[in-house]
N, C-alpha and C positions, 0 to 999 in steps of 0.2 A: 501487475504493472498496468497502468491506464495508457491511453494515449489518444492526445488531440487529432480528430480526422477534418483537415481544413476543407473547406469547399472548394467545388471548381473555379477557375482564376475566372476574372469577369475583365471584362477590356482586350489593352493588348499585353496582359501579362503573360510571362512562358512560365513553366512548373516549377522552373527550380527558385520562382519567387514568393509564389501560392504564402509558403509559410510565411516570410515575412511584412506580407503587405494584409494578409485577413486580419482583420479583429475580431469578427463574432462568424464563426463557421454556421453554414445552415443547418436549421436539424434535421432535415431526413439524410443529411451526410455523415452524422455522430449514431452508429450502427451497435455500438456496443462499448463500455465501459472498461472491460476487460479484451486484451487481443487476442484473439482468437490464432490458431493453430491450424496449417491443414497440411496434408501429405499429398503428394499426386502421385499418381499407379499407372505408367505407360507400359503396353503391351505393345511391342511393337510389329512383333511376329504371330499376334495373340491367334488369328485360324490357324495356323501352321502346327502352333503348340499345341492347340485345341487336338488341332486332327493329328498328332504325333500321340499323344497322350491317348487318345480314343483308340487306335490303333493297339498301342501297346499293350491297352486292358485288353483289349479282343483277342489280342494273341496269349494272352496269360490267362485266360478263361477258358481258350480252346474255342471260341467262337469264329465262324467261318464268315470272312469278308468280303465283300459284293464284288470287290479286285481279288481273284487268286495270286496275283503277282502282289497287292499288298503297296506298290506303288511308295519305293522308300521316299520319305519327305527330307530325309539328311542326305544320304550316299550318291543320290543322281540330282542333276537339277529340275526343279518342281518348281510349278506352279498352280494359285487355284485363278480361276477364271469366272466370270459371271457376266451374263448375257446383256450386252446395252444396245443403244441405237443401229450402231453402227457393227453388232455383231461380237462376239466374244472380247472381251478385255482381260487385262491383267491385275488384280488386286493383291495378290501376295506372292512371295514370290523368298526362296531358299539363299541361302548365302551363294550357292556355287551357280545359282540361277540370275542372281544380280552381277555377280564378277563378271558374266558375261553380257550385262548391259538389259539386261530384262528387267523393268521397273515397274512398279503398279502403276495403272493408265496406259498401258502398251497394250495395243491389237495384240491379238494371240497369234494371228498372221504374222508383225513385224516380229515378234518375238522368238517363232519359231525360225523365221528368216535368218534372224540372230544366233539361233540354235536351236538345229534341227534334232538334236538329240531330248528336246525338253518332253518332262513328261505334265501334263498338267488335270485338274479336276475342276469340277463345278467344285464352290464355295458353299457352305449348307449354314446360311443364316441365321438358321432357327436352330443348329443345335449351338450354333457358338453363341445365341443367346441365352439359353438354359445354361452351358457353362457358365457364361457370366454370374447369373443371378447364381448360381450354386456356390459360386467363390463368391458373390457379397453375401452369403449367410456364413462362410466360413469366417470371411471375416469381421465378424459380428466379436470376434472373443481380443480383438484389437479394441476398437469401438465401435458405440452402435450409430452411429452417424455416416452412413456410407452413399454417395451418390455415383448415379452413373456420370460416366463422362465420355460420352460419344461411343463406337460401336470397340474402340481397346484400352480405354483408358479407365480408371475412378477415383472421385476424388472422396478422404477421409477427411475429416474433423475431427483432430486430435487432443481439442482443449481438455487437458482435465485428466487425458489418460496416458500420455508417456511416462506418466511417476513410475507405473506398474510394472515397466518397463528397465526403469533405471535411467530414463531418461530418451530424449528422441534418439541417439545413437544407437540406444539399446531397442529399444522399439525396431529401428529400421534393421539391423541385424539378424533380430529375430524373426522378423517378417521375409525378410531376404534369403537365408537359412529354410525356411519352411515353404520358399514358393521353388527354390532351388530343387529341393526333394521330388517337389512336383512335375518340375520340365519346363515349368515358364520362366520366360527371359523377362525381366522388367527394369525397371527406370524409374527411380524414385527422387522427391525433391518434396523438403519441408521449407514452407512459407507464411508468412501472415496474413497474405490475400491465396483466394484460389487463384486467379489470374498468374500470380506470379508464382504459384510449384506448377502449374500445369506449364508453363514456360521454361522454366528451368529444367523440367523432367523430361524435355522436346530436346532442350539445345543445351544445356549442362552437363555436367560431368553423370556419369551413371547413379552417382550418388549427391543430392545436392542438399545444402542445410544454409538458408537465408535468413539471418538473423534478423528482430526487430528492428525497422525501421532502414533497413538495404538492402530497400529494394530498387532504390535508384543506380547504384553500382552494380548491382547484381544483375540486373537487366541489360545495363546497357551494351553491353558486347553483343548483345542476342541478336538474330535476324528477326526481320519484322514480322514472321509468322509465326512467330514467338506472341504476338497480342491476339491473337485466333482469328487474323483477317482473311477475307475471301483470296485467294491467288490474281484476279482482279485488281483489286484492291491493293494488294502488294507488289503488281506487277507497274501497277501507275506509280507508285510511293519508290520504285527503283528507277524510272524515267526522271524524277525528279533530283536525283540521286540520295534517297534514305534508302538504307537498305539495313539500317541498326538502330535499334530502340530508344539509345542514348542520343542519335539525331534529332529527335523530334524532342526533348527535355528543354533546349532551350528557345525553338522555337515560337514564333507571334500563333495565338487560334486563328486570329482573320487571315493572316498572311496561309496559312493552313487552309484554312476555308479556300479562299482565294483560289487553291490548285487543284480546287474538285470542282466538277461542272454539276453537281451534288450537293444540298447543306446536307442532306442523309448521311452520304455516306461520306463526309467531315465529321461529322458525329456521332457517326460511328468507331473513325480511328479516335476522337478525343476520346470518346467511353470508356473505351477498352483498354487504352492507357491511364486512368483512373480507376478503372477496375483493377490495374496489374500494382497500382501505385499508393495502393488502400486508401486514397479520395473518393472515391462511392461504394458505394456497399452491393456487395455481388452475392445472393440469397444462394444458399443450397440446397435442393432440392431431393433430401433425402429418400434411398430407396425401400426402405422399413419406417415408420415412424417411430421417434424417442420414445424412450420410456421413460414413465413418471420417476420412476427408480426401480435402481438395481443393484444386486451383489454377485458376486463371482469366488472361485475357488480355486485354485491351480494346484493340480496336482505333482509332488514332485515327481511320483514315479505311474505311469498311465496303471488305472486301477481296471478291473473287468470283471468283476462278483457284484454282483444283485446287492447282497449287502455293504455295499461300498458305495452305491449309485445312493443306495438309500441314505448312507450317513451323508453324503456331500448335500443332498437336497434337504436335510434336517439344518445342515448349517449355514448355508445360503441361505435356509428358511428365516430361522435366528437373525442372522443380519440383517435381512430386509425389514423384518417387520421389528425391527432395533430402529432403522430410519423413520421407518413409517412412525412410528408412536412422537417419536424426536419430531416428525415435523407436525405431528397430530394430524395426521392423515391416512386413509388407507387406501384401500384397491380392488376395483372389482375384474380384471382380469391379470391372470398370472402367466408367463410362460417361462419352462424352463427347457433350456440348451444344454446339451450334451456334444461335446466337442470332442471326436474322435483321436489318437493317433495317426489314423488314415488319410485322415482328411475330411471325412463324412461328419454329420451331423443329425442327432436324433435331437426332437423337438416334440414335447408334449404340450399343450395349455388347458387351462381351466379358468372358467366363469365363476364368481360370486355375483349374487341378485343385488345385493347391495358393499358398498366400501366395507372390509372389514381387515384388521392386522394381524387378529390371532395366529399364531403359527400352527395350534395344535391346527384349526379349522381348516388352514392351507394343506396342512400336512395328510388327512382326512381327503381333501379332495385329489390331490395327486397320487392318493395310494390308491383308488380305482383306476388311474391310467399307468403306474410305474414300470407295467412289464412292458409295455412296447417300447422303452429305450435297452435297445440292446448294445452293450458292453465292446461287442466285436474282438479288435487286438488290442481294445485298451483306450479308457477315456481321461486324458489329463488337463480339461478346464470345464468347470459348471459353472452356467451363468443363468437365472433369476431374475425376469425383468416384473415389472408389476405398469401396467397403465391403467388407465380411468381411474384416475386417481378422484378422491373427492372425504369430506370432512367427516366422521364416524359415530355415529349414532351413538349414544351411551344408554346403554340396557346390558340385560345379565344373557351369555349367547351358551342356552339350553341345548346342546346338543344328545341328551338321551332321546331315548324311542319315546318316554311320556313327556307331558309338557305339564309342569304342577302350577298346580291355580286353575282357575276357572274363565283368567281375564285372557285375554290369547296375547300370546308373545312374539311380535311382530319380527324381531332376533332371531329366535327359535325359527320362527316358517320358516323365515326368509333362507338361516344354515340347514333345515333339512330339503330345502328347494335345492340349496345347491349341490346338496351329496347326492338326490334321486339324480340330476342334471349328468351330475359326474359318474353313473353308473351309466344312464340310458342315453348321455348325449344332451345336448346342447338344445333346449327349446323341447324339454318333455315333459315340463310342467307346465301345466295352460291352467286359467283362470276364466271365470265367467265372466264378465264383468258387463255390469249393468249399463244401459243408454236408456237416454232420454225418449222412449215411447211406449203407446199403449199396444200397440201392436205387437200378439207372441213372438210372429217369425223376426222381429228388430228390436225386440225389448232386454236381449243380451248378445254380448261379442265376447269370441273369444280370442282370449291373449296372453301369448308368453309370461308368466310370472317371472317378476326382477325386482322383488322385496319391498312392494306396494300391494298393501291389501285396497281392494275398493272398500269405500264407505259408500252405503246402499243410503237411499235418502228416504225420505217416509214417503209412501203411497196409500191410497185409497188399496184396500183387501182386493183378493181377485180370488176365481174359485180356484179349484186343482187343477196344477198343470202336468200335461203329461212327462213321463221321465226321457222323452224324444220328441222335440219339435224341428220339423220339418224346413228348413230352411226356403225351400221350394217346393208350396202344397203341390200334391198329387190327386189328378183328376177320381171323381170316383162317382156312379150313376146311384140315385138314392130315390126311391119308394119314401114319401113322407106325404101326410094331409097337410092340407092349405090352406089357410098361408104362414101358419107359425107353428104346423106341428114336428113333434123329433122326428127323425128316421125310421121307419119300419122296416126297413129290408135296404142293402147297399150292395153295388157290386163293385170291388179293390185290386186291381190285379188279377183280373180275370176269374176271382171269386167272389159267389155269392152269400154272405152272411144274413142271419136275421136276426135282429136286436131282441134283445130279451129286457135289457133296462135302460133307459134313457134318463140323463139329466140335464135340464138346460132349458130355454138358450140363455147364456152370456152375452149380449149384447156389446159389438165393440165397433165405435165409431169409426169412420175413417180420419186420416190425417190431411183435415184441408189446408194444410199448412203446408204441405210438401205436392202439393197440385198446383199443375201448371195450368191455367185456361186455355185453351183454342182459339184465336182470334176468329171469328167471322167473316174476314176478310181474308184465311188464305183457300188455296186451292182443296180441290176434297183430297189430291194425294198427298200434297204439304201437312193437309188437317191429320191425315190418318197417321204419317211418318212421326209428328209431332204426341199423339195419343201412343205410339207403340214406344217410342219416347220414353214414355210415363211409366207404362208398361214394364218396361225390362228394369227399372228400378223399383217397380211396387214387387216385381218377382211372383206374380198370378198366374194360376191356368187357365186360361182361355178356350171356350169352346170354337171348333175351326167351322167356319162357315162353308167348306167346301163337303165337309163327309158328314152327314147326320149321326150322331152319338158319340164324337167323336171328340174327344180335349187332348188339344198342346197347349203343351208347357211352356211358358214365355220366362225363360232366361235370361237375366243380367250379363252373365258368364257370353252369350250368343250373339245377342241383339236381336233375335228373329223366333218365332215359334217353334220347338222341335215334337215333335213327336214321340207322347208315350204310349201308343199302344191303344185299343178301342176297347169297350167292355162292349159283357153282351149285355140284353134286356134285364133287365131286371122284375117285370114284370110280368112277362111272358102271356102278354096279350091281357091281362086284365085289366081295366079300366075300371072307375067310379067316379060319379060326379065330386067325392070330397075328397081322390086320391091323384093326386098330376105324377105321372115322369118328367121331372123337373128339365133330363139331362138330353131329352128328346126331343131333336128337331126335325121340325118337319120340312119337305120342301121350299112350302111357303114361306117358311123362315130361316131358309138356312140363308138371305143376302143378309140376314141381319143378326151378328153375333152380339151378345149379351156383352160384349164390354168393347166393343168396337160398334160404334152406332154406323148406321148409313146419315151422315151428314146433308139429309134435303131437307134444304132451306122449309119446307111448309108443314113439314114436324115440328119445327122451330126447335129445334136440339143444336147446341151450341158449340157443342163437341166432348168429348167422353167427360165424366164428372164420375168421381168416389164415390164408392158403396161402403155402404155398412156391411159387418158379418155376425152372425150368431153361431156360436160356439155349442158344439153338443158332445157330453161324455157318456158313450154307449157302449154298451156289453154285448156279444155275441154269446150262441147258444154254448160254448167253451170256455168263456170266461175272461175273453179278450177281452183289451176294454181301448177304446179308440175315442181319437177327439175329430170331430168333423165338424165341418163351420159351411153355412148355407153363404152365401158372397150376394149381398144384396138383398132387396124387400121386395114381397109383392105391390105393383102399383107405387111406386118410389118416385115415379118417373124420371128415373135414371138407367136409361138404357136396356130398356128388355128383361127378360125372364132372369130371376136367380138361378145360379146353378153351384154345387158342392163341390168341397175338395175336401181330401186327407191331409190335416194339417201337424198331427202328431199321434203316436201310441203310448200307452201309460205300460204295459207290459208283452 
C-alpha cells in the first residue's frame, strides 16, 4: 500500500488542512513508497526486572550474593537509587513502594520520610545495559531491525515480518508469551511512525495497534509527553492550557510560535508532531546492521543433537543462497544464529575473500566452527543472515587440495583462503604485495588476502634477495677495505663472524622523492627535529654521537633513537692503511653523526640529504649467508663517514 507524505503546512495553516491545501509535497518529506511498520517496547520497571531476574539465576545457581538478606524487590518496598547533585535520588521504584508515594526523582531522604520501612540499592547501569543489548540479539529472531530507544525502551521495524507471525496480533502475542516467561513487564504498540508507537506504548492501552493513517485519532487523547518533549516544555504548553495532543491539530504555527519566547523550541514541538504524524521522516537508527539477506527456520519442537544443528544450517543454507542466485548476487560475510528455548543465543560467523553463493563452499566453512553452537535444552529458530553483499564473479570454484591447469585459478585461491581463514581464524592468510619502490625494506607490504591476487608489474632484474628482510636494519661493526670493498670480518649481536664469500655491491639509490629539504632559515634544533623527521620514516640506524661504537635504531613505531645494544671491536687493535673500522668513532667525531650533520653555516651543509647503499651477500665460516648494505659513499659529501647495517639473512 503507498501513501502520500504531505509537507509541513507553510503560512498560517493548522494540520488537519496540510492534506488538502498541498499540491506537490516536498521531497525529502516522501521517505518511502511503501509504509513502513514499527512496534514500540516499553519497559517500564525495566532495572527492577533486570535485578529480579539476576537475582533469581543466582539463587538457582547456588551463587552467593553481595546482600545475604537477598533484599526482596516484590515482598517489601524497594527502591534503586543513584547519586546526583543534591545526593541520592530515586529512579525506580516497586509497586508497594509507589502506593506509598515514592516516585522516581524523589530524595531518598523524602522518600524514606514517606517510608521509613523502604529498603533501597544503588542502580548498576552497566549491567542493565548488557541486559539490554542481550535481549536486542534475542530479538533478532522477530526482526533484524531493532533500535534502542532510550535507557527501557526499543523500537522494531516490522515491515515485511509479521506475515511469519500470522499477522501483527500474532507477532505481539508471541513476543508477549516469551517476554512473560522471562519476568519482564512490557507495553507494546504497533504504528506507522516511531513517534506514534513510542506514544501509544507510554499512554495507551498495554496493548496498542494504530492502523494506517490514525494517527490523528489515535493520538489525540494522549498527554503531551506523549511527543517526547522535555517536562519544560510541557510544563509551559499546560500554562497555555494544551495539555492533549489533539489541542494543538488545529492550531495557527505563528500563533504557536507566538507562545514561545524561543523559534527553537516552537520547532521543536512542530517536529515532533510531524514526526508522530508521519509528515517528516524520523530515521532509525538501528542497533545491528541489516543484512543483505536472510533465511530462517522454526522449529516445531526445540531440537538439541549436533546432527539436527547441522540439518537446519544445510537448509537455511539452501534458501539463502536460492535468493542469492535470484538476485545474482552473493556474500562475503555469513552469520548464523541459534536461538535457544532459554533465551540464550549462540552465534557463529565466517568470512569469504570474495562474494560467493555456493552452499556446498558456505557449508565447508561453518563446518570448521559448528561445535561451538551448543544445543543446551533445545534450539527452535535458525536464522542465516549474509552481508557484503556484491555481484559474483563467474569461474569454475575448485575446491580440491590440487588446482588442474597451469593458469592459477583466482576462484580456487581465493575458496581455499577462506577454509585455511575458517580453521586458523580470521586474517591468517597474508599476502605480499608489492609497492612502488626500489628500496628492499619498502619494496613489499603485507596484507590480509580477500580474493585479489596482486599483478606484479615489470621491473628492471635485481640480484637475490634474502628469504628475511629486516624491516628495521640492525646496526652491525664491519672490517672491510676502502672505499668499495666487501666485508672481511662483521660483529652481529655481539658476534664475531668472518666472511668466507662475498658478493656484491648492489648499488641502490636513495629515494629523492620522498626527501624533504631543510630550509636554511630554520633554527639548528627546528633543523635537527625536521631531519629526525625524515628519519623515523626512512626507518635507519643511526650511529649515537654520545657513545663511540655505538648504533640506535631510529623507529617509526617511536619517533626517537632506542637502543640496540653496542658490539665489540671487531678488529681488536689492528689497523692498515687500506683497512678502516668503519663503525668507530672517535672522540673528535663523535659531535658529528654520520646521518645527523652538525648544521654550521661554513661547512655549507644544508641539512641531512639521502645516501645511497650497497648491498653485500656474505657467507660465514658455517655457511650463513647474510645481506648487509654499507648506507652511503666515501667522499659523497653527504654527511660523514658510511656506516653498516643488517639488512636481511638468506638462511
Amino acid at each position: 500500500m503507498t501513501r502520500r507524505h504531505p509537507a509541513g503546512c507553510a503560512g498560517g495553516r493548522s494540520w488537519n488542512d496540510r492534506e488538502r491545501h498541498l499540491k506537490k509535497p516536498e521531497p525529502y518529506l516522501i521517505w518511502s513508497l511503501t509504509m513502513k511498520r514499527f512496534l514500540s517496547l516499553w519497559f517500564p520497571d525495566w532495572p527492577l526486572d533486570r535485578l529480579r531476574r539476576a537475582r533469581w539465576a543466582s539463587q538457582k545457581s547456588g551463587a552467593q550474593t553481595s546482600d545475604p538478606s537477598g533484599k526482596p524487590v516484590r515482598k517489601q518496598p524497594f527502591a534503586l537509587v543513584e547519586p546526583g547533585p543534591h545526593g541520592l535520588r530515586v529512579v525506580a521504584a516497586n509497586s508497594l513502594a509507589k502506593q506509598a508515594g515514592v516516585q522516581a526523582g524523589l530524595p531518598l531522604t523524602d522518600a524514606r520520610s514517606r517510608l521509613p520501612e523502604l529498603l533501597s540499592e544503588e542502580i548498576d547501569r552497566a549491567s542493565d545495559t548488557r541486559a539490554m543489548n542481550k535481549l536486542i540479539e534475542w530479538l533478532v529472531r522477530f526482526t533484524p531491525l531493532i533500535a534502542r530507544d532510550g535507557e527501557d525502551g526499543l523500537m522494531l521495524e516490522t515491515t515485511g515480518c509479521d506475515h511469519l507471525f500470522g499477522g501483527e496480533a500474532g507477532m505481539a502475542d508471541e513476543l508477549r508469551a516469551r517476554l512473560d516467561e522471562t519476568g519482564y513487564s512490557v507495553r507494546m504498540a504497533f504504528a506507522s511512525t516511531p513517534a506514534a508507537a513510542w506514544a501509544l506504548a507510554r499512554g495507551g492501552e498495554r496493548l496498542s495497534f494504530c492502523a494506517e493513517g490514525e494517527e490523528q485519532p489515535a493520538l489525540s487523547g494522549l498527554p503531551m509527553m506523549g511527543l517526547r518533549l522535555s517536562p519544560e516544555t510541557c510544563q509551559l504548553l499546560r500554562r497555555f492550557g494544551l495539555t492533549r495532543i489533539g489541542q494543538l491539530y488545529g492550531m495557527d504555527r505563528k500563533a504557536l510560535a507566538r507562545r514561545f519566547q524561543s523559534a527553537e523550541a516552537a520547532g521543536r514541538v512542530v517536529l515532533r508532531l510531524d514526526q508522530a504524524l508521519g509528515l517528516r521522516h524520523e530515521p532509525l537508527k538501528p542497533f545491528r546492521p541489516k543484512p543483505d539477506f536472510s533465511a530462517r527456520l522454526s522449529c516445531p519442537e526445540p531440537i538439541a543433537s549436533t546432527e539436527a544443528v547441522w540439518e537446519g544450517l544445510r537448509r537455511v543454507t539452501e534458501t539463502l543462497c536460492a535468493d542469492l542466485t535470484a538476485a545474482g548476487q552473493g556474500a562475503r560475510a555469513f552469520s548464523f544464529h541459534a536461538f535457544k528455548a532459554d533465551g540464550k543465543v549462540s552465534t557463529i560467523a565466517v568470512r569469504a575473500a570474495r562474494p560467493v553463493r555456493q552452499d556446498g563452499h558456505i557449508l565447508r566453512l561453518f563446518a570448521e566452527r559448528i561445535d561451538k553452537i551448543d544445543p543446551g535444552f533445545g534450539i527452535d529458530l535458525f536464522l542465516l543472515e549474509a552481508r557484503l553483499a556484491g555481484p559474483v564473479e563467474a569461474g569454475p570454484m575448485a575446491l580440491s587440495a590440487e588446482l588442474s591447469g597451469k593458469a592459477r585459478d583466482d576462484v580456487a585461491l581465493a575458496a581455499l583462503g577462506d577454509r585455511v581463514s575458517a580453521r586458523l581464524g580470521d586474517g591468517a592468510v597474508i599476502l605480499r604485495w608489492p609497492v612502488a619502490s626500489h628500496l628492499p625494506e619498502r619494496a613489499e607490504d603485507m596484507r590480509v588476502f580477500e580474493g585479489v591476487w596482486p599483478e606484479r608489474q615489470a621491473a628492471h632484474e635485481t640480484g637475490p634477495r634474502p628469504l628475511r628482510v629486516f624491516s628495521f636494519p640492525e646496526p652491525v661493526q664491519v672490517l672491510a677495505e676502502v672505499p668499495d670493498g666487501p666485508p672481511l670480518r662483521f660483529v652481529w649481536r655481539k658476534q664475531t663472524r668472518r666472511v668466507v664469500r662475498a658478493d656484491g655491491p648492489e648499488r641502490i639509490a636513495p629515494e629523492w622523492w620522498r626527501f624533504v629539504e631543510i630550509r636554511e632559515n630554520l633554527s639548528p634544533g627546528e633543523e635537527r627535529g625536521k631531519q629526525l623527521d625524515f628519519l623515523s620514516d626512512c626507518s635507519v640506524a643511526i650511529p649515537s654521537p654520545s657513545a663511540p661504537g655505538d648504533l640506535r635504531l631510529h623507529s617509526r613505531l617511536c619517533g626517537d633513537p632506542h637502543d640496540q645494544g653496542s658490539g665489540a671491536d671487531a678488529s681488536s687493535g689492528m689497523r692498515d692503511n687500506s683497512i678502516e673500522q668503519v663503525n668507530k668513532t672517535t672522540p673528535q667525531s663523535a659531535s658529528r653523526s654520520p646521518l645527523i650533520p652538525n648544521p654550521s653555516p661554513h661547512e655549507g651543509e644544508k641539512g641531512f640529504l639521502p645516501r645511497a647503499k650497497d648491498y653485500y651477500r656474505v657467507e660465514d665460516e658455517e655457511g650463513r649467508r647474510y645481506w648487509i648494505a654499507r648506507v652511503g659513499l666515501y667522499h659523497d659529501g653527504r654527511s660523514g663517514t658510511p656506516y653498516w647495517v643488517m639488512a636481511g639473512v638468506f638462511s
